[in-house]
N, C-alpha and C positions, 0 to 999 in steps of 0.2 A: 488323523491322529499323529501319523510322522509331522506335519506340519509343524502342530503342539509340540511335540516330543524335542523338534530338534530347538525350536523357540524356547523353549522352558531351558535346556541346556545351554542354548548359547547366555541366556542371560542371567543363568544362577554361576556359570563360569566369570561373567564380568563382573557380577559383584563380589565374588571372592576377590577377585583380583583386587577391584579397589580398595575391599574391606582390610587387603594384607598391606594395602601401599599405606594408606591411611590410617591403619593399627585400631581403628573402632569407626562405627557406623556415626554420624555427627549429624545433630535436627538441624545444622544451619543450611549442610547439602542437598538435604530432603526435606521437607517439612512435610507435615500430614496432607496439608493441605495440597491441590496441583496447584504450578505456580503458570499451568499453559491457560487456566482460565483468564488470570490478569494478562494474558500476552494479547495485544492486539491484534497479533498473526495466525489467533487460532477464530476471528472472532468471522471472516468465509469459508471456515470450513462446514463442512457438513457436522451433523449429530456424528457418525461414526467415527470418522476423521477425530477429532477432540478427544474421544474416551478411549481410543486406540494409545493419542501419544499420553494423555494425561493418568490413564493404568502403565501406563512404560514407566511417567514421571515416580508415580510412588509403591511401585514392584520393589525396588529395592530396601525400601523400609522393612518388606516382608519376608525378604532375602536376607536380611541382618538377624531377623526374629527368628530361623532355621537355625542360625549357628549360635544367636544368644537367646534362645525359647523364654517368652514371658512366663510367668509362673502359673501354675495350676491354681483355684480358688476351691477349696471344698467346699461344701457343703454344710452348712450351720445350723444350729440349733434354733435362731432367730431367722428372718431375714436381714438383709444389709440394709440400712435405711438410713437416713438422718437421725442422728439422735444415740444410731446403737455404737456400742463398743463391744469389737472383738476383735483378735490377732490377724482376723482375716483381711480385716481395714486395710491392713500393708498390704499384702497382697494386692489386693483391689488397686491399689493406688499406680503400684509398680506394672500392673497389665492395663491400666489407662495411660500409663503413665509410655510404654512401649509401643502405641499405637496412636500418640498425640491427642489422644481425646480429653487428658489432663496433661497441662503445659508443666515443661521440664524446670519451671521455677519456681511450682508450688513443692513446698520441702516440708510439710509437716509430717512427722513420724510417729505421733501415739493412735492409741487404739481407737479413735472416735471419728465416725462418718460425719463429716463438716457437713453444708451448702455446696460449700464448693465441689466435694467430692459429689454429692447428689445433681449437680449439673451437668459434671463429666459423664456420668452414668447417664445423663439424658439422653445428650449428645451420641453415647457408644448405644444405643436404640435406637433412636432416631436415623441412626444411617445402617440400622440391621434391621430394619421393617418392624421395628418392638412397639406396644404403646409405651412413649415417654413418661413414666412417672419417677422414674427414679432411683426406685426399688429393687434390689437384686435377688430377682423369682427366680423360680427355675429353669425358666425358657432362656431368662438374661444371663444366666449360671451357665448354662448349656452354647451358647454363643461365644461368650466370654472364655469359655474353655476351648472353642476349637483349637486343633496347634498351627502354630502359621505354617508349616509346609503344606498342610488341607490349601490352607489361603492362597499362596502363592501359585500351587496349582488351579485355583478359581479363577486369580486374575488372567492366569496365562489362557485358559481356555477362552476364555470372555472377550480376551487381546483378539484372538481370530476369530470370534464370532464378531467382532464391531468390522474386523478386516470384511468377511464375508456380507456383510452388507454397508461395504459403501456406497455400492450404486445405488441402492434404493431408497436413502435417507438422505433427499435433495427436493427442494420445494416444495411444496404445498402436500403432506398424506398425515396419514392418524396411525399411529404405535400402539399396539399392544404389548403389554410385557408384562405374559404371565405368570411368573415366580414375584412380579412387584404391587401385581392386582391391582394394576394402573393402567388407564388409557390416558395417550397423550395426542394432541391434534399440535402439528408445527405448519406452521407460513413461513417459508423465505430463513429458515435456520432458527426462529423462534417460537419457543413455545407459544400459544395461547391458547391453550385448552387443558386442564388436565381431572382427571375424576377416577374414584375407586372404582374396581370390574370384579366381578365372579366368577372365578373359571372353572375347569373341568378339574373333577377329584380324577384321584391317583388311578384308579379305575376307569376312567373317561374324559383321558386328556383330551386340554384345547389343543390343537396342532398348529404347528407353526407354520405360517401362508404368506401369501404376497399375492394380494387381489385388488379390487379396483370398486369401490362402495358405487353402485350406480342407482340403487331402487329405494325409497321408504317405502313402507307400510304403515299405514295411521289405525288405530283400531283392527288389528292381524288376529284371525283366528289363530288355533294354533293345532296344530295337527297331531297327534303325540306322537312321537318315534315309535315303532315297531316295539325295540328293548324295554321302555318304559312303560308301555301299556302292555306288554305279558310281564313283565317283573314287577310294577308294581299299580294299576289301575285297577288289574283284574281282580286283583286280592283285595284291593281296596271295596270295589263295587259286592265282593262275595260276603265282605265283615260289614257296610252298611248299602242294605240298595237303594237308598236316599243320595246316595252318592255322587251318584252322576246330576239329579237334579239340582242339588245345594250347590255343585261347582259348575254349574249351565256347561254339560258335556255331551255330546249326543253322538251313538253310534252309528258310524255311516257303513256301507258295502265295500265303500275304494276311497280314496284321498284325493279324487277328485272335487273339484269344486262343487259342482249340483251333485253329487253322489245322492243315490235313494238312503236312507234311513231306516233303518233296523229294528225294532220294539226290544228295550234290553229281557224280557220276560221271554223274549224266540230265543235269548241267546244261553246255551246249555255251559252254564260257567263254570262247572267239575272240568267239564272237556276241554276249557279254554286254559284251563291254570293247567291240566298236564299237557296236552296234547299242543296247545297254541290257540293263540286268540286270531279267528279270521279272519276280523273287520279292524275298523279306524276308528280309534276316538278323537273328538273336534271338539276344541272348548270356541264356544262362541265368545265376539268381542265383549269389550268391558274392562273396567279398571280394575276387577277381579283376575284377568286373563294373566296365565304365566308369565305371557310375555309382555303385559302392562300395554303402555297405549302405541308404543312404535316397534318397530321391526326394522333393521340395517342389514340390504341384502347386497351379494356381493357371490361373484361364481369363486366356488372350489372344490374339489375332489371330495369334502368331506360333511357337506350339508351342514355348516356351521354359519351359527352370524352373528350378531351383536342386537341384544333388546332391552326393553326395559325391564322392569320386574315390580310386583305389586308387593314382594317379603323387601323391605326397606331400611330393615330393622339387621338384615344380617350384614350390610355395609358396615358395622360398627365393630365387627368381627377383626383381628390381626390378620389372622389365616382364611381365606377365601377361596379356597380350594371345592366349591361345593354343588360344582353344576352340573350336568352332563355332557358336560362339552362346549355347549354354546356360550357366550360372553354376557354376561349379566351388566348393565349400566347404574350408575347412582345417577347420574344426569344426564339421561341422553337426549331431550329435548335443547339442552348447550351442543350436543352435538348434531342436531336436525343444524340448527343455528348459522354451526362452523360449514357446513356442508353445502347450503343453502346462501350463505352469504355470496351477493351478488346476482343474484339469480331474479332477475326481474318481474316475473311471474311466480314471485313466492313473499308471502309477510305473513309476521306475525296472525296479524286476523284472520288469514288465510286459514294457517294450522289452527288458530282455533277452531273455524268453522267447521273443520274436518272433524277434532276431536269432537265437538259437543254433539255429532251425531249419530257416535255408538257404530256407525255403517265402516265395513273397509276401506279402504281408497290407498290408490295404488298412486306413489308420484315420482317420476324420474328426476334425478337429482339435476338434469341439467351437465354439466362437465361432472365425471366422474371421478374420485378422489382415493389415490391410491391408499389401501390398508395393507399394514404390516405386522402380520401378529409374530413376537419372535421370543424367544426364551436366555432373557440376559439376569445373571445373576451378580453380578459385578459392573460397579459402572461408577462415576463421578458425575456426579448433580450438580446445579447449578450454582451451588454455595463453594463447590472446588472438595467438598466432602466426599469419601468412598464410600460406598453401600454396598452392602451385601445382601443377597437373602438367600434364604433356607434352596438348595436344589429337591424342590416338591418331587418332580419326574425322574429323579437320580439322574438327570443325561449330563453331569458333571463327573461322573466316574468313566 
């Protein structure tokens, strides 16, 4: 935190300074956009390297915004939309209008949300994790109001967390970044992978790691965690005892692989919902299985991995905060793919073969590929846009 502390000082000191030499903040010295993406001498740097200088590049925009605070937007009686008129249109215009997201040469002044203004508004979503439509809801309200010294201090923190992993965002591994509900797979500093994740709710965070993906699993039982089968199987199995059959779950002794089998009629379930549940619940494979048809296994301190998921429907969500930890995939058969590219003893048919027979199988990836799960909440994308999103785990305070 002194790192932060003295970082953040020394560069809210330089922008005053230039701010007094110069008598006001000017979009011609900053522009919204980073101008280190068009540089061709950011173009070997690592991922880290880039979003280190390119949050330096437009810190200052947000250093200006401290001493001339865009304006507050309240709260209407409509929503903002295309089409409406309200006094708050100004407003709106003047806090896009301080954040580049609407350019300094649209100049209409009455009460009416153009097109144009509905693009701006896309734009200022689109690089805060919002769905794009345009409309200014609550959540877009809620964004749109933070004050920029929140900001400034996001970028600053974010500045040393890119510092803190430069070494490990360098050739060939897969990014997780859980505040973005995004997994990214890069080669040689370019992207070529990217897909929505699920991660752990506020109560069971994903953690943040630095592993090495070495194992699939095609067709993975799935073991339940300890927490999940006393907090919520057992209560499940107490309100229907169809339960366990309908979700093909069967109770074992130990979480061993051949463990013996239990008759759920031996097992006294009052005693298990207060006292503890002794045994292990095991959903067998299938494309009903929690964890769908693959498993991404990978050693760390905290029993965590990356899987598929058979609910496909909650990818469609903003907020994906909703797992118990482990990494939920929208497409992780694109990630068998990236993982598996090159790998001479692996195709296509191959992994067929494996899925259409319902049976486990276990297969070493071959070279193993480093994984990064890490918690970035500030960062510049490939368009040279700044993004933000919501700090889910509060570890931004």
């Amino acid at each position: 935190m002194r790192i932060i502390a003295l970082l953040f000082l020394g560069l809210f000191i330089f922008s005053c300074e230039a701010t007094a030499e110069t008598g006001e903040y000017t979009p011609e010295a900053n522009s919204y956009h980073s101008d280190e993406i068009q540089n061709p001498n950011t173009v070997s740097m690592s991922l880290a390297e880039k979003n280190y200088m390119q949050l330096r590049d437009l810190l200052p925009l947000y250093q200006n915004a401290v001493m001339h605070p865009w304006p507050f937007i309240p709260e209407t009686r409509k929503k903002l939309k295309a089409g409406v008129k309200d006094s708050a249109v100004v407003l709106l215009r003047e806090r896009l209008k301080a954040t580049r997201d609407l350019p300094d040469y649209y100049n209409r002044s009455d009460y009416l949300f153009d097109k144009s203004l509905a693009q701006a508004v896309k734009a200022f979503q689109r690089r805060n994790g919002l769905h794009a439509d345009g409309v200014v809801g609550k959540i877009t309200l809620q964004e749109l109001n933070i004050p920029p010294d929140i900001r400034v201090r996001q970028i600053i923190i974010n500045m040393q967390r890119w510092v803190n992993l430069s070494h490990q965002l360098n050739g060939r591994f897969v990014l997780v970044n859980v505040p973005d509900y995004e997994l990214y797979a890069y080669d040689n500093n370019e992207k070529v992978l990217s897909m929505k994740t699920i991660v752990g709710k506020p109560d069971a965070e994903t953690p943040e790691l630095q592993s090495r993906i070495s194992r699939l699993v095609f067709n993975p039982y799935w073991n339940v965690p300890t927490r999940i089968a006393q907090n919520e199987i057992v209560k499940k199995v107490q309100e229907d005892p169809d339960y366990l059959d309908t979700n093909r779950m069967k109770i074992l002794k130990t979480d061993e692989e051949h463990s013996a089998e239990v008759d759920q009629n031996q097992v006294d379930w009052s005693s298990a919902r207060s006292n503890g549940f002794p045994y292990r619940f095991r959903q067998e494979p299938g494309l009903d299985n929690s964890l769908g048809v693959v498993k991404f296994e990978f050693q760390n301190a905290h029993d965590v991995y990356l899987h598929d998921t058979p609910v496909k429907e909650l990818f469609n969500q903003d907020e994906r905060a909703l797992s118990h930890g482990c990494v939920r995939l929208e497409n992780p058969l694109a990630l068998v793919d990236f993982l598996m590219d090159g790998n001479p003893d692996w195709s296509e048919e191959r992994m067929q073969d494996i899925l259409s027979t319902d049976k486990t199988k276990y297969v070493s990836t071959g070279r193993s590929t480093p994984i990064i799960i890490t918690y970035i909440t500030a960062w510049v994308d490939d368009a040279g846009m700044l993004n933000f999103r919501d700090d889910i785990y509060g570890k931004d305070n």
